[in-house]
N, C-alpha and C positions, 0 to 999 in steps of 0.2 A: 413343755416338752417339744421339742425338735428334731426333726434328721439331719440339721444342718451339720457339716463338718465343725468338728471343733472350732478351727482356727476362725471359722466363720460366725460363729456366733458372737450377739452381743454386736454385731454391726449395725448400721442403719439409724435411724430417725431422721426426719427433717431437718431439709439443707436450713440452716437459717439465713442465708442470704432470700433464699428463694421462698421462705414460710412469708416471711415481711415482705419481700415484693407481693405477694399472694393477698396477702391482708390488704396492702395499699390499692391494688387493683380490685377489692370488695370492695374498697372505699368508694373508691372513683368511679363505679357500677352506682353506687348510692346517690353521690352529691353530686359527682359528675369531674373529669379532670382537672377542669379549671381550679377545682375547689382542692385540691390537695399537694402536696408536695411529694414526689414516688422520687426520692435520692435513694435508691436501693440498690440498682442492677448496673455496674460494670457497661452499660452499652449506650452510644453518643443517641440524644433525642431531640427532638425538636420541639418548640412550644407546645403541638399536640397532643406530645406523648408520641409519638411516630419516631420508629428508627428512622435514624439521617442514614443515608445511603449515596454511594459516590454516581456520577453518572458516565465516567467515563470506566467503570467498573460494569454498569448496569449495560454499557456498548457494548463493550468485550463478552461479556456472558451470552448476549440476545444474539450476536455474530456467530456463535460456537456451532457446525451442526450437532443437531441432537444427537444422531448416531454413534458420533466419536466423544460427546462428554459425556453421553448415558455407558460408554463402554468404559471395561474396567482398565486401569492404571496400574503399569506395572507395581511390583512389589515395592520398589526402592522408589519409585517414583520415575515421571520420566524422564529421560535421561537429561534431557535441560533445564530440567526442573532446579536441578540444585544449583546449576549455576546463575540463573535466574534468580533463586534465593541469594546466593549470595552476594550478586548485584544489588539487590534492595537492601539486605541487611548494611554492606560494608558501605558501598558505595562509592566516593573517591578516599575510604580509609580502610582500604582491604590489607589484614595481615599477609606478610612474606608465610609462605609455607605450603602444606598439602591441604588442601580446601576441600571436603567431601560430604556429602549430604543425601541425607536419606528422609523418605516422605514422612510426617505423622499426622496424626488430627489434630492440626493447631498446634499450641504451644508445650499441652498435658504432652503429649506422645513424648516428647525430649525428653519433657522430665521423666516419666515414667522408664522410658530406655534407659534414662542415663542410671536412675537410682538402682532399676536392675542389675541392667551388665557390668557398672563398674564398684559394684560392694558387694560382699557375704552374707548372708541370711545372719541378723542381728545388728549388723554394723550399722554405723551414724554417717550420714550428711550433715553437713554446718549450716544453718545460714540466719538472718539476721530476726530478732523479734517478732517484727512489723513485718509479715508475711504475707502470702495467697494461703486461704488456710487449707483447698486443696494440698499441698506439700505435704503438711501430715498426715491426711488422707492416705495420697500413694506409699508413702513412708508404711504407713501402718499395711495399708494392701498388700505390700511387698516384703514383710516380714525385716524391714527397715525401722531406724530409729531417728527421729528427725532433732538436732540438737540446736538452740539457738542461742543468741548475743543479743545484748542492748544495742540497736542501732545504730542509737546515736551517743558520741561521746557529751560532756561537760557543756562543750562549746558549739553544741547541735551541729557537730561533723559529723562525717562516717566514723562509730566507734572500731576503729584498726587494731587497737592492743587486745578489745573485746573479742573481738575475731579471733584474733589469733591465738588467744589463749584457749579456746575450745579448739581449734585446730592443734594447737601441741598434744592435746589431752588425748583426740584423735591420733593421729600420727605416733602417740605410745599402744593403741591394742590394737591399730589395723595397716597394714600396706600400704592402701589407696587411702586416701587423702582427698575428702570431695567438699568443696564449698558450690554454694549455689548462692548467688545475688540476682536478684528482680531490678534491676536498675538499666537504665535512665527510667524518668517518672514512675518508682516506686508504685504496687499496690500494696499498700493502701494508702499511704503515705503523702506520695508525688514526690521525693524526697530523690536526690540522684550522687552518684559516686563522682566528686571531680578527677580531672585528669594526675592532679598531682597526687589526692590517694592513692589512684590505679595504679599510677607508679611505683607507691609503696608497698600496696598490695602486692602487684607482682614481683616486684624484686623478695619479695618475703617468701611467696610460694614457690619462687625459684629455689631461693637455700632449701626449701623443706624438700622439692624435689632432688637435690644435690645431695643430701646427705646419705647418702647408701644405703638409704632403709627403706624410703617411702616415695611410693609414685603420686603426682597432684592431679589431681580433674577439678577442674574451674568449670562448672555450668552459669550462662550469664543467660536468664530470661527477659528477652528485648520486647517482649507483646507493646509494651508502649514506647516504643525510643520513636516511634516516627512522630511524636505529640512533644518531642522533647526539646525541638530548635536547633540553631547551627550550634554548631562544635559538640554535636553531642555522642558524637562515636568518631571522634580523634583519638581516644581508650584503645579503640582494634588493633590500634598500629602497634603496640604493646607486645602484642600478640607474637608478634614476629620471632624467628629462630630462639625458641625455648630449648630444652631440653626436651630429649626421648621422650621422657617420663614424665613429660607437662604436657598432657590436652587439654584445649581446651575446647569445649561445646556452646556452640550456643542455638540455642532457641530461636526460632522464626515462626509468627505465627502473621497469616493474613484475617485473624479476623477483627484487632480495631484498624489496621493499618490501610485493606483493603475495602471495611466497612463487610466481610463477608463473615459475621460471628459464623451462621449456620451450617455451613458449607464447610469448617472443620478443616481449613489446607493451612498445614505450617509442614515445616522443614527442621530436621537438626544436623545442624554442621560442626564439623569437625573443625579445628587449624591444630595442625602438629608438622612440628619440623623433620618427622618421619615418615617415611611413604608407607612403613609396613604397618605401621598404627593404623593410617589414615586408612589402607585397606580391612585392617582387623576390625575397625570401626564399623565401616560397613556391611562388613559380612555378618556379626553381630546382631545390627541392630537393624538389620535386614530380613534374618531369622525371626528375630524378633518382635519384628510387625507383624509377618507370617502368621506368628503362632498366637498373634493378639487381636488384632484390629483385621490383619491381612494384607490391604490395599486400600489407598487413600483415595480423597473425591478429585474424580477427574478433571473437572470441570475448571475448580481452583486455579489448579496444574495450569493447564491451561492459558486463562489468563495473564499467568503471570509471567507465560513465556509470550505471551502476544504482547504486553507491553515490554518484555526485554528486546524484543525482535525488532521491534516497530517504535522507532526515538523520538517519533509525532506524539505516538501516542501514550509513550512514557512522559513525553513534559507536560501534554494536558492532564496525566492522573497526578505529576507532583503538584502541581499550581493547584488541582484542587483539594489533596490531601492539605496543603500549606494554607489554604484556607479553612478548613476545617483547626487545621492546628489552632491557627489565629482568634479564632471563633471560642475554643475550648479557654484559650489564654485570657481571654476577656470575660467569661465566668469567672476562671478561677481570682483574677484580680479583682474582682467586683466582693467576692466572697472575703480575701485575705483582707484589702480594706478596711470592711467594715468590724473583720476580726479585731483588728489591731486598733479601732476605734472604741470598740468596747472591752477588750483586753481580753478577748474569748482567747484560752491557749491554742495554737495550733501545731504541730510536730511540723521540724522543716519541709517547705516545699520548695520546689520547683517546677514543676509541670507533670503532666499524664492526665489521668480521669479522675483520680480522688484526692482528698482534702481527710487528715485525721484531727480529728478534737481528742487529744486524751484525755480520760475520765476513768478513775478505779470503780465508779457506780453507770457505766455505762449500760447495762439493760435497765436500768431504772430512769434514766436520762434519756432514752429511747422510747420506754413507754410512757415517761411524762412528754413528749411530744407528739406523741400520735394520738394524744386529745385534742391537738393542734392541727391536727390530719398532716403531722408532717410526721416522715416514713424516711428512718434512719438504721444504719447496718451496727449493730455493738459485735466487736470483735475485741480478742485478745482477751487476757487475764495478764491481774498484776500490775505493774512497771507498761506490760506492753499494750492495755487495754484502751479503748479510745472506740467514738464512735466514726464509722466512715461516712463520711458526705461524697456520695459519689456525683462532683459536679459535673460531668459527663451528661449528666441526665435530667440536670436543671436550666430551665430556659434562663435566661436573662432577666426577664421581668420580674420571674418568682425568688432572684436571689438578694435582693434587696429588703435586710430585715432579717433575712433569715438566719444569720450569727448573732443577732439580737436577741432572736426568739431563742438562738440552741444555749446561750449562756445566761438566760432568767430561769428556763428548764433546771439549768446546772443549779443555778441558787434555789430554786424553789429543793428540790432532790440535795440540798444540804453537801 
């Protein structure tokens, strides 16, 4: 028995990203860090087990007085805040159009605005298999239905005709029209959209925008495009003089790009070739912090207008994000390697923080390695199940073997 509201019940149990981190940090309480493997958590580590953390980041914060980053932030954020974001996000590939941006906590806030304000209580979002399995989450939170595609096509591209056929199906019972992609370096994945799908992509959602019936919202969640290498948002320019009835959002979040997971500062921006969109945008999903979160961490904010402001100290934090990039690219190479040496499958990569091994017995192939004390994420069902190797959070030392070790697991687990 409960008083919970209906619609509330029947929620909750343990995150499983964070039950298995949980268990792996028992471990390493026991034997000790050295002694185990914690590929769990979404966040860059260092041999120790210690977050990597930027230090021209750690300047900018210790420089802030306290007075004004313990003080609150406006609603929408401060007012250079978004232009600031959108300097990092596009950088020299910023779309033609109305550029508008409103604060959230990190990258969730986007998403949760966007699924809000731009669907009907029941209605579907698109997006692809291989997901953040928060998405369903909010989906579900919000009285949302979260619909997906096979990833990848035949020829381990982006599957486009998959897409789009969930979006026709869409676009027959509702108005808006919303895809969401997690791309450049895919989570879970690492898996990235090239330029010449985008192409096709958008020339697509353009007709479905053009046909007199349906408006399109493209959500693009960028949390890792700064891990992703050059040309990796020449896609933005894309963007440029749509249709009315094409916005597109995208997600900004500082917490891998800035190294500040805790601290909770992303942005979501508008591009629409309309100014009155780009205002309704705002006033929206401006309300709409208001009435959720409120007000964003100041301090973020901040930041990230001190390194727009200050072009010294914008080129010491890219020189040192671009080594960090370089740093993660040399795990994941060390990993894909020895994949392909021993024929471990892995879903295409490119870059970000994780590596997937599909597997339809993936909690079984999770708990036969953590007799190993090695500490792996199983996600998905089906077609889309696999386990994630978040090498983000594996040193260098300890990655050597370890596709050896995840594909004997496999054969032993039949």
């Amino acid at each position: 028995m409960t008083v919970l509201a209906k619609h509330a019940q029947g929620k909750g149990g343990p995150d499983k990203i964070f039950h298995i981190s949980g268990l792996a940090k028992a471990r390493a309480k026991e034997v000790g860090k050295e002694n185990i493997t914690n590929a769990t958590i979404g966040a860059f580590l260092d041999a120790s087990g210690n977050l990597i953390t930027m230090k021209t980041v750690e300047e900018s914060l210790r420089s802030l007085p306290f007075h004004e980053s313990a003080n609150y932030a406006p609603i929408a954020g401060l007012p250079e805040y978004a232009e600031a974001a959108a300097d990092a996000v596009f950088r020299d590939c910023r779309p033609e159009g109305f550029i508008r941006g409103v604060a959230t906590p990190g990258g969730t806030g986007s998403i949760r605005n966007t699924i809000k304000n731009y669907l009907e209580d029941g209605q579907a979002c698109v997006t692809s298999d291989y997901h953040w399995a928060a998405y369903k989450n909010i989906c579900y939170e919000l009285n949302r239905q979260l619909v997906t595609f096979r990833t990848f096509n035949a020829e381990g591209g982006f599957n486009i005709e998959g897409c789009f056929e969930k979006l026709a199906g869409c676009a027959q019972e509702q108005e808006n029209v919303v895809l969401m992609l997690n791309t450049p370096a895919n989570n879970p994945t690492g898996f990235s959209v090239t330029l010449d799908e985008w192409k096709i992509i958008v020339e697509r959602l353009t007709a479905i925008a053009n046909n007199g019936t349906n408006n399109v919202i493209l959500l693009v969640d960028t949390a890792y495009i700064d891990y992703a290498g050059p040309g990796s948002r020449e896609f933005f320019k894309l963007f440029s003089n749509l249709p009315k009835n094409f916005l597109v959002i995208v997600a900004f979040s500082m917490s891998k790009s800035h190294t500040m997971y805790g601290y909770r500062s992303g942005c979501m921006l508008c591009v629409t070739s309309d100014e009155e969109e780009a205002e309704a945008f705002v006033k929206a999903n401006q309300f709409s912090a208001r009435a959720t979160w409120s007000n964003c961490n100041h301090a973020g904010q901040l930041v990230l207008i001190d390194f727009y402001k200050n072009p010294e100290k914008k080129a010491a934090f890219l020189a040192e994000q671009e080594e960090l990039r370089l740093s993660l690219l040399r795990r994941a190479e060390l990993f894909m390697a020895e994949a392909k040496e021993v024929q471990l499958p892995t879903c295409p990569f490119e870059s970000g923080f994780f590596i997937t091994v599909p597997t339809v017995k993936a909690p079984e192939v999770a708990a036969e390695l953590r007799k190993e004390d090695i500490f792996l994420i199983p996600l998905g069902e089906g077609a889309s199940a696999g386990l994630r190797v978040a090498i983000c959070a594996i040193p260098e030392e300890k990655i050597s073997g370890l596709a050896r070790k995840i594909k004997a697991a496999m054969e032993r687990v039949g």
